[in-house]
KEKE-3310 file (N, C-alpha, C; in steps of 0.2 Angstrom, whole numbers, plus 5000, padded with zeros to 4 digits):
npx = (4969:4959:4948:4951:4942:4951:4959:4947:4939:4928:4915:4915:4913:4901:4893:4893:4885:4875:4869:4865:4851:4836:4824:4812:4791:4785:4792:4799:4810:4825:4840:4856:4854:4855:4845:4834:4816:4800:4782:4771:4757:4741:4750:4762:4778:4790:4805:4820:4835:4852:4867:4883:4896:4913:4925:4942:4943:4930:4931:4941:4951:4953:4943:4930:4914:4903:4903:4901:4893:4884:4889:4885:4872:4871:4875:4868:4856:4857:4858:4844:4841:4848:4838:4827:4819:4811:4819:4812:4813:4823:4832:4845:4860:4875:4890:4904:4919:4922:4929:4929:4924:4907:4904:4908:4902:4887:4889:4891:4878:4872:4875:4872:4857:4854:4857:4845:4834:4834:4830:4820:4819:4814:4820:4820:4825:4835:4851:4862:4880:4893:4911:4925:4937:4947:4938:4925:4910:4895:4880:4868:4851:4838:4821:4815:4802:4794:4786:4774:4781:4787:4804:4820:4830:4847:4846:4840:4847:4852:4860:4865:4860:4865:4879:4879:4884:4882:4889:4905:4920:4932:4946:4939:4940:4955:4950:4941:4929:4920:4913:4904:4897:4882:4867:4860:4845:4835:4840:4839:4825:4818:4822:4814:4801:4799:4804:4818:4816:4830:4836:4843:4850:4863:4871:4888:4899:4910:4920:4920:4928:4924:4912:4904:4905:4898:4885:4883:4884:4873:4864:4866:4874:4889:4899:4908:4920:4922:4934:4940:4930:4923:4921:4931:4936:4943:4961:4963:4966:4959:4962:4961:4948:4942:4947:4945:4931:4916:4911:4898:4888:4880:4876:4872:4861:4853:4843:4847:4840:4836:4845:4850:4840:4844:4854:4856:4853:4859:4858:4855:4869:4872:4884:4889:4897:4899:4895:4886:4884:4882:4883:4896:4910:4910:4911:4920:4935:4941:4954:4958:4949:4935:4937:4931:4939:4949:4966)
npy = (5094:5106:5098:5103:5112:5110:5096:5088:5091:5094:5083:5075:5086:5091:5081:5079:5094:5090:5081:5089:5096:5098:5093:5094:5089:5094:5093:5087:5080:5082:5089:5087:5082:5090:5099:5106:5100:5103:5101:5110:5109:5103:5101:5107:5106:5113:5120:5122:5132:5137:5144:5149:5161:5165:5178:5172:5161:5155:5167:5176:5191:5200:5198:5201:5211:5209:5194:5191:5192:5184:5172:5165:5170:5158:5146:5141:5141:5129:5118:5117:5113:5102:5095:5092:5103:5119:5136:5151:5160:5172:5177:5188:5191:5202:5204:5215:5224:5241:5249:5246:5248:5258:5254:5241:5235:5237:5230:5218:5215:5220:5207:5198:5199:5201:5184:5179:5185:5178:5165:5168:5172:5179:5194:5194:5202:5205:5205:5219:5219:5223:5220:5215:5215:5217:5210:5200:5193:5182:5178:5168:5163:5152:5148:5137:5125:5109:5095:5087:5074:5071:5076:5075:5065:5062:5048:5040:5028:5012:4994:4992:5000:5015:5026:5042:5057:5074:5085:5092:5089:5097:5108:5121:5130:5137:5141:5149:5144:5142:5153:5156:5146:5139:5133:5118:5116:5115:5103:5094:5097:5091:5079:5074:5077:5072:5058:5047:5046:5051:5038:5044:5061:5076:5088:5093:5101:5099:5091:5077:5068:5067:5070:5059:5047:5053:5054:5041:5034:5039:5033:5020:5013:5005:5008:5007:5015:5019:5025:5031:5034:5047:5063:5074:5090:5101:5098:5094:5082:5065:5067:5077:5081:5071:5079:5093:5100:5112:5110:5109:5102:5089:5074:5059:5043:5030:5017:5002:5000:5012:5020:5012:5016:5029:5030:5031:5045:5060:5073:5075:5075:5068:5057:5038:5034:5025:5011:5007:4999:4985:4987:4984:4983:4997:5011:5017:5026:5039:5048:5065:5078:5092:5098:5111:5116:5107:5104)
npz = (5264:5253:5240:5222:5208:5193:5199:5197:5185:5174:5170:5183:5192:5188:5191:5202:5208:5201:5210:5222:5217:5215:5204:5201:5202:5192:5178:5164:5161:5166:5173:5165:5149:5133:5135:5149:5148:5150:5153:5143:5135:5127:5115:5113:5123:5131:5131:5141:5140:5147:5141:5140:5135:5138:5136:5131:5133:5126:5116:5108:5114:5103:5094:5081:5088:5083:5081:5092:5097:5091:5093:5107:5107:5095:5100:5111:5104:5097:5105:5108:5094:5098:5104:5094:5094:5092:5092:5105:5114:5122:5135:5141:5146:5152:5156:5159:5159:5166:5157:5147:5126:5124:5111:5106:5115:5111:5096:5101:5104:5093:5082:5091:5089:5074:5071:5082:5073:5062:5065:5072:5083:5099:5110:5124:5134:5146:5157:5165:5170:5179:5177:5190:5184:5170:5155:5147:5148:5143:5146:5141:5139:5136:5128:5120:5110:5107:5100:5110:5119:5112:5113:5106:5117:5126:5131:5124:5114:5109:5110:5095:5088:5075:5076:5070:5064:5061:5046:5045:5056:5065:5068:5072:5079:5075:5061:5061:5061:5072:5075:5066:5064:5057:5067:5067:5067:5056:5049:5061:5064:5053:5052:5066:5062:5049:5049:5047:5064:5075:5090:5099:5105:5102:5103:5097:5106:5112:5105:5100:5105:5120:5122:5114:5123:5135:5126:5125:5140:5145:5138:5142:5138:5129:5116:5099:5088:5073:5066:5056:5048:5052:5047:5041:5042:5027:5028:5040:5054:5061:5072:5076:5074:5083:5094:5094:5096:5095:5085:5084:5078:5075:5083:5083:5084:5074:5073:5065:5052:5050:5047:5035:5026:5025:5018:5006:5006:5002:5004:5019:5023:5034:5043:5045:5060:5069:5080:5093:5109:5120:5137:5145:5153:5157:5151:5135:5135:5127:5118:5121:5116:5126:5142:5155:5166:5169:5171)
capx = (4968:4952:4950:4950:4939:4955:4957:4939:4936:4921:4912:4915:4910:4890:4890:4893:4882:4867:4867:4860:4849:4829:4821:4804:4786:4782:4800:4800:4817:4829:4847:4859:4851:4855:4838:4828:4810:4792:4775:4765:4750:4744:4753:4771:4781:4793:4813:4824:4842:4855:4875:4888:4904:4918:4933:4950:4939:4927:4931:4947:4948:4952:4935:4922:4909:4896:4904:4904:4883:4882:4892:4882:4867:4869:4876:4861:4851:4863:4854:4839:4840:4847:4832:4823:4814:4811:4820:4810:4813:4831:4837:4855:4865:4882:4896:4909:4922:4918:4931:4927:4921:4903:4901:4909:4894:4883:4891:4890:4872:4868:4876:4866:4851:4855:4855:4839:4830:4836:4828:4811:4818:4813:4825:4814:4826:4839:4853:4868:4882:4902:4918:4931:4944:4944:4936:4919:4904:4890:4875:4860:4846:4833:4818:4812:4797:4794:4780:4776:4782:4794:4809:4824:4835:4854:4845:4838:4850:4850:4865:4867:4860:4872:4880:4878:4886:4879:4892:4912:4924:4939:4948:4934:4942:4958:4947:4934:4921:4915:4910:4900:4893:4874:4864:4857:4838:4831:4841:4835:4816:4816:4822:4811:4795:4799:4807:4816:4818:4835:4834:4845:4855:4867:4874:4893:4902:4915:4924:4918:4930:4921:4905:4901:4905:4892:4881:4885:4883:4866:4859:4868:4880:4895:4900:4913:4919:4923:4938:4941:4925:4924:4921:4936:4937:4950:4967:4960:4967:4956:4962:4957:4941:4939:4947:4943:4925:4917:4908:4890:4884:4874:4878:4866:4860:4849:4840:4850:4836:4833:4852:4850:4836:4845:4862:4857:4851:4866:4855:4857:4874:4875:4890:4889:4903:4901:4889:4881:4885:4880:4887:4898:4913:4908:4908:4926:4936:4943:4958:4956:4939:4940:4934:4932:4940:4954:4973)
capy = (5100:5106:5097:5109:5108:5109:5091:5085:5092:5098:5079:5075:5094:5095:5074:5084:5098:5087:5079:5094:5100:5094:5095:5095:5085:5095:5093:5081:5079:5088:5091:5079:5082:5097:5104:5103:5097:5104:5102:5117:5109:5095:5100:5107:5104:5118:5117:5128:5133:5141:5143:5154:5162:5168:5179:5170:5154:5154:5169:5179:5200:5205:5195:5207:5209:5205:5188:5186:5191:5180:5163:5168:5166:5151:5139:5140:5137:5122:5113:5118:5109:5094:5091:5091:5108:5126:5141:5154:5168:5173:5183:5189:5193:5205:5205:5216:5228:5248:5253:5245:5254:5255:5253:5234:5231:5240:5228:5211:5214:5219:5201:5195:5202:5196:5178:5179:5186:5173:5162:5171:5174:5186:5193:5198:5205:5203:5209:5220:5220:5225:5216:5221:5215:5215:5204:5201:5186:5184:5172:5166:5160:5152:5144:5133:5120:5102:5093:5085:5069:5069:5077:5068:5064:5058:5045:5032:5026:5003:4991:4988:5008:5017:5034:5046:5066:5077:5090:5089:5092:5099:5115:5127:5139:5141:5142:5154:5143:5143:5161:5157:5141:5138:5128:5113:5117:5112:5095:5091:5096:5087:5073:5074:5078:5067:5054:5043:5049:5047:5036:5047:5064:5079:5092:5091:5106:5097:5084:5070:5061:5070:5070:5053:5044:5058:5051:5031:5036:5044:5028:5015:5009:5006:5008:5007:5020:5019:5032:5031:5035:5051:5068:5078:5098:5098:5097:5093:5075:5061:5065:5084:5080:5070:5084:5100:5104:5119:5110:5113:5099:5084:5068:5055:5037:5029:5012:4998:5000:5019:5021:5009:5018:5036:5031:5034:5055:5064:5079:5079:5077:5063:5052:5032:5033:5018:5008:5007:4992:4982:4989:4977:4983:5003:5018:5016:5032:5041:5051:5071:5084:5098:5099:5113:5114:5102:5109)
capz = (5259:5250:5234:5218:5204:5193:5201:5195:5179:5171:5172:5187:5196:5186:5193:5211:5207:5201:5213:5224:5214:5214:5198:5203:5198:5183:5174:5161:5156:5171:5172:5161:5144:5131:5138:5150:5147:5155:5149:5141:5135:5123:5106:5114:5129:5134:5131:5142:5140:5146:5141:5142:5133:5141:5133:5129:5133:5119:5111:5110:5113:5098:5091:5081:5094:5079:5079:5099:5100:5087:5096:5112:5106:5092:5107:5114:5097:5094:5111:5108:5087:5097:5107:5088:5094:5088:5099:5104:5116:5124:5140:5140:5152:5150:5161:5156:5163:5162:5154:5138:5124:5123:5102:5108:5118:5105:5090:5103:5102:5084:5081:5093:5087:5067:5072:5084:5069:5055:5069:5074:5091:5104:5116:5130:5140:5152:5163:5164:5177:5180:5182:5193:5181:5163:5153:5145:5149:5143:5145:5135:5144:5129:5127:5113:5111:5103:5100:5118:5122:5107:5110:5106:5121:5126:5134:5117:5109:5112:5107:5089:5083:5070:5077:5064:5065:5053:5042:5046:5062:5066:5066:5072:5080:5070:5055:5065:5059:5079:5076:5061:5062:5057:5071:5063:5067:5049:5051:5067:5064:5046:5056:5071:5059:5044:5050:5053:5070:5080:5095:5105:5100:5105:5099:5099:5108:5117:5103:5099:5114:5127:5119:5113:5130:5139:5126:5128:5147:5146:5136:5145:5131:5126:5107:5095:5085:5066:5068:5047:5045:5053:5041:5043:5034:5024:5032:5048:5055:5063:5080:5078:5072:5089:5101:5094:5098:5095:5080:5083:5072:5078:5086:5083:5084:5070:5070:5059:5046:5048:5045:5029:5023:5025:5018:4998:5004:5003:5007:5024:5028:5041:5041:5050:5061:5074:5082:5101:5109:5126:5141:5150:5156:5157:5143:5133:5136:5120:5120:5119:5117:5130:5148:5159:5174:5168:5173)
cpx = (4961:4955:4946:4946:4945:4955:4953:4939:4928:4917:4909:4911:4903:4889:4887:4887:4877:4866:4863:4855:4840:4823:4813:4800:4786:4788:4797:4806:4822:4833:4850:4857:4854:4851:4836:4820:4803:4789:4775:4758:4748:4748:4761:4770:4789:4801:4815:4832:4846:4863:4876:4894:4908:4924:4936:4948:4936:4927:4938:4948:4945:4945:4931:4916:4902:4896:4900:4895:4882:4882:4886:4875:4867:4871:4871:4856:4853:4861:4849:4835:4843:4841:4826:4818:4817:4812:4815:4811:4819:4829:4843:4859:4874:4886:4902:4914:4919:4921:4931:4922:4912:4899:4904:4904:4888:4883:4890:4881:4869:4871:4871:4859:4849:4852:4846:4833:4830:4832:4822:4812:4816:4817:4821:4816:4833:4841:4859:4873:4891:4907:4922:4937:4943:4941:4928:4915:4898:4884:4870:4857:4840:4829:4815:4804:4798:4787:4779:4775:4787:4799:4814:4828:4840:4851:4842:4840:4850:4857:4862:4866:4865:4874:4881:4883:4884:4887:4901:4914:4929:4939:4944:4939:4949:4954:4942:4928:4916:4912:4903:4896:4885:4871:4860:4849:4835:4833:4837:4826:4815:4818:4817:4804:4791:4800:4814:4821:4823:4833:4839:4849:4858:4869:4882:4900:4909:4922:4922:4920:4928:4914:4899:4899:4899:4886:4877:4883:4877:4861:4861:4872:4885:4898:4907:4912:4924:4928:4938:4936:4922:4925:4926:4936:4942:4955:4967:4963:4960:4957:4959:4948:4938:4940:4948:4940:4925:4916:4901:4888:4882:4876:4871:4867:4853:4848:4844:4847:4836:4841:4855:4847:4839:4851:4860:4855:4855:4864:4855:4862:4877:4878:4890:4897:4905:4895:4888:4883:4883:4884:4888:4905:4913:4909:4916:4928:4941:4947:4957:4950:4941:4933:4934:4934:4947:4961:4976)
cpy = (5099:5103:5103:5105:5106:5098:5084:5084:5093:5090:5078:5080:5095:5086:5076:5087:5096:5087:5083:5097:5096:5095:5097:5090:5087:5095:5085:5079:5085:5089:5086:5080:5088:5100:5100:5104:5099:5103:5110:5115:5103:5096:5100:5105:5109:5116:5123:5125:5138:5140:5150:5156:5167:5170:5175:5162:5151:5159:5172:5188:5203:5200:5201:5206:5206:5197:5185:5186:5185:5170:5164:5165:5158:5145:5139:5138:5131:5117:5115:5114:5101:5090:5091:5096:5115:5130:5147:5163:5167:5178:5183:5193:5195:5207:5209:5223:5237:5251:5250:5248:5253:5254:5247:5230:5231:5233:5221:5209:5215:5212:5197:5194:5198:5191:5177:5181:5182:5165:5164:5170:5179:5189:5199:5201:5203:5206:5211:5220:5221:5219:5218:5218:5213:5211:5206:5193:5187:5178:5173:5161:5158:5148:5141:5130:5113:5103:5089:5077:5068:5072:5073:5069:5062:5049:5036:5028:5014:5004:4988:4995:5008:5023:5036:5052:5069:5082:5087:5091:5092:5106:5121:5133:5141:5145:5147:5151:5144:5150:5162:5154:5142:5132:5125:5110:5113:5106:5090:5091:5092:5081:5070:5075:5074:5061:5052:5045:5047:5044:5039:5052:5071:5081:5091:5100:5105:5092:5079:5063:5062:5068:5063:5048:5048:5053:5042:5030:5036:5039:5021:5008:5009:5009:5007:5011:5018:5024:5034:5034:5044:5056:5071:5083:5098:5102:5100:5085:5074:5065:5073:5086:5076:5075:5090:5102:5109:5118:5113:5108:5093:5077:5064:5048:5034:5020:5007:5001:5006:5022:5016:5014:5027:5036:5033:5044:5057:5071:5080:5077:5071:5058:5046:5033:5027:5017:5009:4999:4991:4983:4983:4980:4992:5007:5020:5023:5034:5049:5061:5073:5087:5097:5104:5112:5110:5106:5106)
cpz = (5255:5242:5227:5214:5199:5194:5198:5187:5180:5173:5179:5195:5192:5190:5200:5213:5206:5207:5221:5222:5213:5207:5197:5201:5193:5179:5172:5160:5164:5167:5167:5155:5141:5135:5143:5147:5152:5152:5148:5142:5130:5118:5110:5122:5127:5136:5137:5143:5143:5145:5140:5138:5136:5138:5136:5133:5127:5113:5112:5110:5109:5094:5088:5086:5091:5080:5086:5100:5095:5089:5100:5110:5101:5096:5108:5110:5094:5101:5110:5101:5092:5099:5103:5090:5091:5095:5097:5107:5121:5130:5139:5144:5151:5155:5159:5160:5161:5157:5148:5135:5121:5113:5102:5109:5112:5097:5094:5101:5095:5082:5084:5089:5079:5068:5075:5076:5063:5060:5072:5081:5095:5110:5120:5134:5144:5159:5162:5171:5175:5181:5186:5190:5175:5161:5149:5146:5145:5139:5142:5139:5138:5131:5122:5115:5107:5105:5107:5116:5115:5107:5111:5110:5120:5127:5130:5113:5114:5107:5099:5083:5080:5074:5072:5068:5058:5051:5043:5052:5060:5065:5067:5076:5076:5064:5057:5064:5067:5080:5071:5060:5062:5062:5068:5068:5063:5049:5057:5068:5057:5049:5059:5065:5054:5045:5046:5059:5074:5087:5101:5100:5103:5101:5101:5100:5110:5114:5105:5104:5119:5126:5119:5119:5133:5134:5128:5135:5147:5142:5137:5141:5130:5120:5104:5088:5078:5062:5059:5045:5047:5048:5043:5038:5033:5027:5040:5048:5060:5071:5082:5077:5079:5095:5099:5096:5094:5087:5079:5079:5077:5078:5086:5083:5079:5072:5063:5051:5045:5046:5036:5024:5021:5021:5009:5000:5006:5005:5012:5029:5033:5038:5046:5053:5067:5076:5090:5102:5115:5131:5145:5152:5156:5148:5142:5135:5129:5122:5118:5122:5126:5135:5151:5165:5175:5170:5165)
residu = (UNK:UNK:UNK:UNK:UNK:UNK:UNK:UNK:UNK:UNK:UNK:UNK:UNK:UNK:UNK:UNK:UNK:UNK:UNK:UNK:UNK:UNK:UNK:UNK:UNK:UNK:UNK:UNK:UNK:UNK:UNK:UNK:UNK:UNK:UNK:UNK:UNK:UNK:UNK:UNK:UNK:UNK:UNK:UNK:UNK:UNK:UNK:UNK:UNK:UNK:UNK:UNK:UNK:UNK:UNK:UNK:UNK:UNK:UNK:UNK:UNK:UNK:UNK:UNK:UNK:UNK:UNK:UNK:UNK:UNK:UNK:UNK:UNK:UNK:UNK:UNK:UNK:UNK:UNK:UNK:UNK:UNK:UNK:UNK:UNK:UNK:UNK:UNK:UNK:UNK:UNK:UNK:UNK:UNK:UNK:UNK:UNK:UNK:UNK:UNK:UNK:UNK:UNK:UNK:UNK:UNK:UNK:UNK:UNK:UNK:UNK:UNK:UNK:UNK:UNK:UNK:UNK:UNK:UNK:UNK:UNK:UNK:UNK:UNK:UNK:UNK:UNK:UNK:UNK:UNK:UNK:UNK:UNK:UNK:UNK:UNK:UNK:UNK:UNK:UNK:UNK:UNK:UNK:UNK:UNK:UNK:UNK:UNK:UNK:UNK:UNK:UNK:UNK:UNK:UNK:UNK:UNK:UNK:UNK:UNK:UNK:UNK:UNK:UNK:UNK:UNK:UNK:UNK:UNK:UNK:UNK:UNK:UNK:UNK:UNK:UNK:UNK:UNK:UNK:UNK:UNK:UNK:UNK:UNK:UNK:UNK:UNK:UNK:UNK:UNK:UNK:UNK:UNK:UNK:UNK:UNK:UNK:UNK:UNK:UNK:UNK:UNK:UNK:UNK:UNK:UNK:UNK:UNK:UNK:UNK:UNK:UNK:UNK:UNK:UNK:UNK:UNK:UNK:UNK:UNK:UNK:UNK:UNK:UNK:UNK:UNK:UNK:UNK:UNK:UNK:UNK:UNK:UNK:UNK:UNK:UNK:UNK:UNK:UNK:UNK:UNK:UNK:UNK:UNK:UNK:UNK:UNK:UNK:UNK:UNK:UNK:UNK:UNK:UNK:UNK:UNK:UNK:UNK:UNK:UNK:UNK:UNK:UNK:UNK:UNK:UNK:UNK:UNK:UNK:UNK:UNK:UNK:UNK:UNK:UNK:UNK:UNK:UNK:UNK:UNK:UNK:UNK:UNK:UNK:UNK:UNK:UNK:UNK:UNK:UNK:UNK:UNK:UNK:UNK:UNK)
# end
């Protein structure tokens, strides 16, 4: 029998998928990362992004459509702050059935629009097309910048860092904060600009249990996590703060001393929630956080 993705999961099916895919000479950073990485020139170097929202996946019908242009684009400005860069110009692609009414479409894109503009984006353009069964898609194509050869990857974290997460988790989409949330740009560039610069970092869409392994993975670490210590919004538990996703805040890894040095400035937010550790018997696995693809 054919095997499903179902079967796989989301992990497993992009491991697949890389592994077809040639990234080319002038790629600094390919697949595997929030962003990928190109040069420009000497000051930047060139993020690109794209993600996706899918009704009764990421949003639900009845959603105001200002909220869904609004998700739509800020995912994609929420990978473009982990990679400590400034987003600049967007495509957007709308898939949606005919018989929907067109002041829904209208009201997805003024949402849209809002955010890009609180952000100094350009949305240069895209693409529209049809369903043949109900429903609504619709992709964000972005590109940001950094300063070249500094943006901060999955891929720097060492045994002994601190993991940080900036703001609180849990409870996003009951609460609708996933329709509202602010992409943690000004954290990430005051970070990236001021120091002290994280050694590896992610944005966190998936819960914490899905998430942090990816990163532990992509810097060749294990870790242990500080479950107590985890921010939770009020009357959120521990374990929904690990598997609800759909936070948007920033997973990171700080230097013993650059996590010393940070812990008296309450101004931005980041919480120690475990350590990085020497990989030795692989990348622990933590129960929850939300996969694709999963039955």
């Amino acid at each position: 029998m054919h095997q499903r993705l179902r079967e796989l999961g989301e992990n497993a099916v992009l491991e697949r998928l890389l592994s077809h895919l040639s990234p080319g000479c002038a790629m600094l950073v390919g697949p595997g990362d929030d962003c990928a990485v190109v040069p420009r020139n000497e000051q930047w170097d060139t993020l690109l992004k794209t993600d996706v929202v899918v009704e009764s996946i990421h949003f639900t019908p009845d959603t105001p459509p200002e909220l869904i242009g609004r998700k739509a684009l800020a995912r994609a400005v929420s990978d473009i702050a982990a990679m400590g860069g400034i987003p600049e110009h967007a495509l957007v692609t709308l898939l949606i059935h005919p018989d929907r009414p067109v002041a829904r479409v209208e009201g997805v894109y003024a949402g849209l629009s809002a955010l890009a503009a609180r952000f100094n984006i350009s949305v240069a353009g895209g693409e529209t097309s049809s369903l043949p069964a109900d429903g609504m898609v619709i992709n964000v194509a972005l590109t940001g910048r950094v300063e070249h050869g500094k943006a901060i990857l999955r891929t720097g974290a060492s045994p002994g860092d601190i993991l940080c997460v900036s703001g609180k988790l849990g409870g996003s989409f009951p609460s609708g904060r996933h329709l509202n949330f602010t992409p943690r740009v000004e954290l990430a560039r005051k970070l990236l600009c001021e120091g002290p610069v994280p050694t590896a970092m992610m944005d966190l869409s998936d819960g914490i249990a899905t998430d942090l392994p990816r990163l532990a993975a992509a810097s060749g670490c294990s870790f242990e996590l500080w479950e107590n210590s985890i921010p939770c919004h009020d009357g959120c538990s521990i374990q929904q703060a690990l598997s609800d996703g759909e936070d948007y805040e920033l997973l990171l890894t700080l230097t013993p001393e650059a996590a010393e040095a940070l812990a008296p400035d309450r101004s931005l937010s980041l919480t120690p929630i475990g350590r990085m550790l020497p990989l030795h018997n692989g990348v622990p696995h933590l129960s929850g956080g939300w996969q694709h693809f999963c039955a």
